[in-house]
N, C-alpha and C positions, 0 to 999 in steps of 0.2 A: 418483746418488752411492751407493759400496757402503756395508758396514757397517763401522763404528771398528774399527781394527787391534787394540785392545786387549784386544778380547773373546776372550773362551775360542772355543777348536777347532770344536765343538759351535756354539758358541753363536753362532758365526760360521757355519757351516752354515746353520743356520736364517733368520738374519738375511737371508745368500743370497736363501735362496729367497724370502721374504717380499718381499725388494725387488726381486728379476727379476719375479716375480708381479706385484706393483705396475705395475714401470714398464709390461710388459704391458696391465695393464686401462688403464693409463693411456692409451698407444699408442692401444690400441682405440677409447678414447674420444675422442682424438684425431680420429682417421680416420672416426670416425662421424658428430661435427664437421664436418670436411673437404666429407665425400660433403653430408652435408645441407644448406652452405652454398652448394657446387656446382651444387644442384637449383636454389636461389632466386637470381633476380634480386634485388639492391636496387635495383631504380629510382622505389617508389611513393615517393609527399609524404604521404599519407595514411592514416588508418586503411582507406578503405575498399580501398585497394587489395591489402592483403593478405588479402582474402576473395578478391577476385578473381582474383589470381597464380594459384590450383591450376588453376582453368577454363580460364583463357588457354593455363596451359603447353601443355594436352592438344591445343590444335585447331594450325590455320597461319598463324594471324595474326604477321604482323612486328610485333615491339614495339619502338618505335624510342623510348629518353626520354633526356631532358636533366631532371635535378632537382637543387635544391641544397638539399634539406632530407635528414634522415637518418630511415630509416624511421621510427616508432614502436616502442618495445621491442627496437631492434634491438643484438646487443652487440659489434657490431663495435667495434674497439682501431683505426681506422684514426685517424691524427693529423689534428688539423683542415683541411680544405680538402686532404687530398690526393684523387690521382686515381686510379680505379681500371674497371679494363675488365671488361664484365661476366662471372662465372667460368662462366654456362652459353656463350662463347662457344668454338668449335670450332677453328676457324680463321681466319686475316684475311689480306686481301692488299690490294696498292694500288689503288684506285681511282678513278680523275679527280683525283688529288691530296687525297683524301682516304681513309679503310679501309672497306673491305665485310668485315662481321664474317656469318661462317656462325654461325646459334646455333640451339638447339632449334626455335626460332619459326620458320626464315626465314633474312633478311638485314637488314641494317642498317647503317649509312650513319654514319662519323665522331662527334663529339662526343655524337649522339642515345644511344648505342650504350655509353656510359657512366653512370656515378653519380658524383656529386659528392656527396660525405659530409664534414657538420661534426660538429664535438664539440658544437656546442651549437647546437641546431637553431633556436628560437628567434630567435637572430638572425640566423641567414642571410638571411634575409627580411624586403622593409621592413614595421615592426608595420601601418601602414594598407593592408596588401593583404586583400584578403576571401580565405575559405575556397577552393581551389581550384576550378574545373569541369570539367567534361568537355563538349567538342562534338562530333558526330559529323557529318561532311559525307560526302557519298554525290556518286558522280560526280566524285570529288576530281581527278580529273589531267582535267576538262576545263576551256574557258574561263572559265565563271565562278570557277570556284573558283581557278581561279588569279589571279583578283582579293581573290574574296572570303578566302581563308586567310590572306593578308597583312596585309589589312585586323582579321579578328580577333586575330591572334598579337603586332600591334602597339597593339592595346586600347581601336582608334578603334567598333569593335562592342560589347563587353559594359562596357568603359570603361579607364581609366586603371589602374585599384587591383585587378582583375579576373586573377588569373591562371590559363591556362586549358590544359589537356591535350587537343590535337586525337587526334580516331581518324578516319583518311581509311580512306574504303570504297570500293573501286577494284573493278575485274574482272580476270581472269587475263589478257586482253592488254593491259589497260592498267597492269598492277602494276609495270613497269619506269617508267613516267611516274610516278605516285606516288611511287615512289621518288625520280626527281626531285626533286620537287616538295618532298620531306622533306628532298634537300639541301638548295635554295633557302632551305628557310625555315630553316635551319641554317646557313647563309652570313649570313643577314640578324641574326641574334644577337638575337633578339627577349626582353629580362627579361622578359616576364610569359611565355612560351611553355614551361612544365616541361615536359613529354610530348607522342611523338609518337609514335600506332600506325599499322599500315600492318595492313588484313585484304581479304581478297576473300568472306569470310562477315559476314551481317548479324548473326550473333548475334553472335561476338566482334566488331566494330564498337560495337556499342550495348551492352556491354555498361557498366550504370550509368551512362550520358551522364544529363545534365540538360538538354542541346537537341539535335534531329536537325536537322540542315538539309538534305534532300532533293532534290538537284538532279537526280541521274542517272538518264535516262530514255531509251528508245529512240525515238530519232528517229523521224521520218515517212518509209517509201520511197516511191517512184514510184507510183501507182496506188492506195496504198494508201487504204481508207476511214476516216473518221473512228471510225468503232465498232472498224472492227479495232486502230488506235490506242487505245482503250479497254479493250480486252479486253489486250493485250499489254504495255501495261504499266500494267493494273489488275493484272495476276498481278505484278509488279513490287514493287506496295505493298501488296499481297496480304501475301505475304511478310517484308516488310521491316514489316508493322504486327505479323504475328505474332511477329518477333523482339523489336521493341520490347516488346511484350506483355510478352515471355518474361525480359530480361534488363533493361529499361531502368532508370532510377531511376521508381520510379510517379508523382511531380510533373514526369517529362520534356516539355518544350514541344517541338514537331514541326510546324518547317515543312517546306511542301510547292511546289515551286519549279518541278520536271518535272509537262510536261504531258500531257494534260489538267490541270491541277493543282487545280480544286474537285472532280472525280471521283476523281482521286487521294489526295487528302488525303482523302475520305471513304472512301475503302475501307482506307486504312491506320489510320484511327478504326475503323473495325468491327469490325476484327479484333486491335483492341487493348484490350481492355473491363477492361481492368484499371489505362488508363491515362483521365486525365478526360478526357470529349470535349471539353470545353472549350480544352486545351490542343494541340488539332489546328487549325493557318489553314493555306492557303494565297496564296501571294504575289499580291496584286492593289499591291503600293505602286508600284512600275515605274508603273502605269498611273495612279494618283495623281501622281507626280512631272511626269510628262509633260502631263497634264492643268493643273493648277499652271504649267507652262513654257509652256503655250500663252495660258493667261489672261492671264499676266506679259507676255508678249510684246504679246498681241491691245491690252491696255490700255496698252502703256509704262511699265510697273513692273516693280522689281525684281520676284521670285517670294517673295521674303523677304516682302512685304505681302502673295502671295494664301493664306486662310486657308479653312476649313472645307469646301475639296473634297473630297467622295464618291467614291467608284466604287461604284455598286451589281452586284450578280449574278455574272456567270460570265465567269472573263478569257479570253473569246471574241469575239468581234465582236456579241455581243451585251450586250457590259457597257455601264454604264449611266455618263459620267463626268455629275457634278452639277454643273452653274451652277446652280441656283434655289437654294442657302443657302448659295455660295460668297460672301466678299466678297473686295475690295479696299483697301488704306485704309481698313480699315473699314468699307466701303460696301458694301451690294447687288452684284455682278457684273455683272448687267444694266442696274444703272443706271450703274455704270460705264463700261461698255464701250457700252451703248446701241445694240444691232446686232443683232437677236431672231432675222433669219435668223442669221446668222453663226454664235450660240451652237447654234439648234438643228437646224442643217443640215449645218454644214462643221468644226462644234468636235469632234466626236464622231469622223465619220472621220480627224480629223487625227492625235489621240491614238491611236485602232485603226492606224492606216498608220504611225506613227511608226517601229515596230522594219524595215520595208521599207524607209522613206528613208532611216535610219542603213546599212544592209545598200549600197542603190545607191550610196551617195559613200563608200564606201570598203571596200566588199566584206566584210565584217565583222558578227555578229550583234554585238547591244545587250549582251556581256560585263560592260563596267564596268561601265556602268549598272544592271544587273543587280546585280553585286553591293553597288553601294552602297543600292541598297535595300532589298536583305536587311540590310543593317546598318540601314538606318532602322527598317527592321518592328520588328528585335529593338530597338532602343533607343529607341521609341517605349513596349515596353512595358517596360522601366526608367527611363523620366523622366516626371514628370509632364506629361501633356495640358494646353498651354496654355489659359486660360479664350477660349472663342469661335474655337478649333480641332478638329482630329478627325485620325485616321488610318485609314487603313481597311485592312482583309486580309481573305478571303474565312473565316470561321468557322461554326459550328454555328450550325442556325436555331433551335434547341431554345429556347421562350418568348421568341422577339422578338415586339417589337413592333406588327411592321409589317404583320403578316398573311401572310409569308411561308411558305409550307408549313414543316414543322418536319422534320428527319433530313435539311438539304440542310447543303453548303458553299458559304455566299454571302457576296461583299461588304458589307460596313456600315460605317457612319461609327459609330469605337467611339472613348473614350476609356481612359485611365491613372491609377491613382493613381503608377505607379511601381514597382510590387512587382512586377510580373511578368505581373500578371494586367490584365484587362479589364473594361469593361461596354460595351453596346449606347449609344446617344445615342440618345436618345427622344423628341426632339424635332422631328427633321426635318421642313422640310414637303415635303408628297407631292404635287405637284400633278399633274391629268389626265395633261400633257406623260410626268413621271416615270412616275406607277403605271402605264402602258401598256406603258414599254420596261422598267420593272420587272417586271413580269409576265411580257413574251416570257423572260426571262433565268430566269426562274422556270421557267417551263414547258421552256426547253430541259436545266437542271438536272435536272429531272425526268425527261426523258426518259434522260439520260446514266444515272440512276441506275438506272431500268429497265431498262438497257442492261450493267448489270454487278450485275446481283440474284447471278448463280452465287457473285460474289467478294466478295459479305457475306452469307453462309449465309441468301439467303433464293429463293425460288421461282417461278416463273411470269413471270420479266421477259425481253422481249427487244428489240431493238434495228430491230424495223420503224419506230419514227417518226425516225429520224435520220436524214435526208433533204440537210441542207445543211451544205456546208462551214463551220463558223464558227470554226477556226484562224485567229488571229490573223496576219495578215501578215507575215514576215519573223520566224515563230519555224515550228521543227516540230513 
């Protein structure tokens, strides 16, 4: 608006210029506005995400998020519940009946690729949901994971009131599967599921997660040796320990799924020393669960009644499952079932053999199964341990009880209060039978770790005593 007609000649002159001036800086500010809004995505829920945004923008990671809360501080005028496309996108065009947005990042896939912003953030969200998370799954566009992501995104993993931001960590030829897989779970409309990153770098992957699930690992070829399996994708978790290191939340829990997975998990501990070791397992509950199914069956009981199964050592053919403090009904196991060859003969390779016989009747590795016991592991350690139960996953030996060498990743019957964390059961008993195949499981622990001294900064280890196959049947 110019100046009042009424003014003197002069005086209107001046006025002029004053408000051309104006509306200029105004302009300016405007547009400065504009560009700087254009830089930032809105799609975080939370404060910590806008520390995070500058790091992200710079690398390749695809950020793909659905969120319905409004940043923190943010002063966008958008009216409550409208919908807006994010303004770093570039371009979009049709794809599979849904948009592939080009943006700074990447690419990105339909409603993920949006913000949903209220005026009053507050309630966009039911009050009993917890603070959000972050998970980061690795190997994300293979089988498992395409059990397991659905399984967490729907709340049956970290629970009900849990809502959680996946970062799938994929490879450059499998980054079109991922993306997939970001449709899928955007087709399924999952409420607790805000965010969803797509990266082929472990640092933006992990960056700020509060759980890694580690699944992806390089198979086994033809010929190849178990050490070279070691070496190949020890550099594997080599790397992805120093990412975590580098960018994780420092309380981030880290499972380790891909195998070798207690050598695994232990070199991704070593080279993350800024994160507690305690907070590095590797996945032995598969072989828990299965163990458990065998007892259930051996004796004609539900599985529901068998209670305080072990797996001791290394999830190799030389793990260890426990009948001697398992019961039934409440009972002894062995007095239960009453068949002492049976338990210590034919119970052991059954559970070892299991992932093969799934594989011969219907061509197929142990997938589901798999992932539903990465959801047990994690929600074993957010519920409390029933009184006269136990769970196990293979963790740090550092001050057990059992006389186990200390700096390994071995199985143990541990218990819960529920928070997150653990302790060792101290009670077990060890009899001759046990402490002998706990020991071989020891001793091959130990040689695996001599076997990858180079990929935890230490010296003089090599890999002459690994001698036998003990890859589990029907995994690679």
């Amino acid at each position: 608006r110019g100046p009042p007609r009424e003014l003197k000649t002069e005086e209107r002159r001046a006025a002029t210029t004053y408000f051309s001036s104006e509306a200029r800086r105004i302009d300016r500010e405007e547009r400065k506005k504009r560009k700087l809004k254009n830089k930032v995505m809105k799609t975080s829920t939370n404060m910590r995400a806008l520390s995070r945004r500058a790091a992200l923008r710079k690398g390749q990671a695809v950020r793909v998020a659905t969120t319905a809360r409004r940043n923190v501080g943010s002063q966008s005028q958008q009216p409550e519940g409208k919908l807006t496309r994010s303004t770093s996108s570039k371009n979009f065009r049709p794809n599979a009946g849904s948009l592939e947005f080009e943006t700074d990042n990447g690419s990105c896939y339909g409603s993920f690729c949006y913000n949903f912003e209220f005026e009053r953030t507050e309630e966009a969200l039911p009050s009993h949901w917890k603070p959000m998370i972050r998970v980061a799954v690795s190997g994300a566009a293979g089988q498992i994971s395409n059990h397991l992501l659905f399984q967490i995104a729907s709340g049956l993993t970290f629970g009900e009131d849990q809502p959680v931001a996946l970062h799938l960590l994929g490879s450059d030829r499998s980054k079109d599967a991922v993306q997939g897989v970001a449709m899928e779970l955007e087709d399924s409309c999952y409420p607790l599921l805000r965010e969803v990153w797509i990266s082929v770098e472990a640092e933006q992957a992990f960056r700020d997660v509060d759980w890694a699930i580690l699944i992806g690992a390089k198979p086994r070829g033809p010929g190849m040796e178990r050490a070279d399996l070691l070496d190949i994708n020890g550099q594997i978790f080599q790397m992805q320990g120093q990412a975590l290191n580098k960018v994780a939340n420092p309380d981030c829990k880290v499972v380790v799924v891909g195998n070798p997975c207690n050598t695994n998990a232990l070199i991704a501990m070593e080279n993350a020393p800024n994160l507690k070791r305690k907070n590095f397992h590797a996945l032995t509950r598969l072989d828990q669960n299965r163990a458990r199914s065998q007892l259930a069956v051996k004796s004609n009981c539900h599985y529901a009644s068998v209670k305080n199964v072990a797996i001791w050592g290394n999830h190799s053919t030389t793990q260890v499952p426990d009948f001697v403090n398992a019961t039934i009904l409440g009972e002894p196991a062995e007095k239960v079932i009453d068949d002492q060859d049976w338990l210590e003969e034919e119970f052991t390779p059954v559970v070892q053999t299991r992932g093969a016989a799934v594989i011969k009747k219907w061509g197929r590795s142990s997938g589901a199964s798999t992932a539903v016991s990465i959801t047990d592991h994690i929600r074993s350690l957010l519920k409390p341990t029933e009184e006269g139960d136990c769970f196990c996953m293979a963790v740090c030996t550092d001050g057990n009880p059992y006389g186990i060498e200390e700096g390994l990743i071995y199985s143990m019957p541990l218990k819960s209060k529920g928070d997150g964390d653990y302790e060792i059961i101290q009670d077990f008993e060890v009899n001759d039978y046990l402490r002998e195949k706990i020991v071989k499981s020891e001793e091959e622990l130990r040689n695996e770790k001599n076997c990858v001294m180079h990929l935890i900064g230490e010296e003089g280890g090599n890999c002459d005593l690994i001698q036998e196959d003990t890859m589990l049947p029907g995994e690679n």
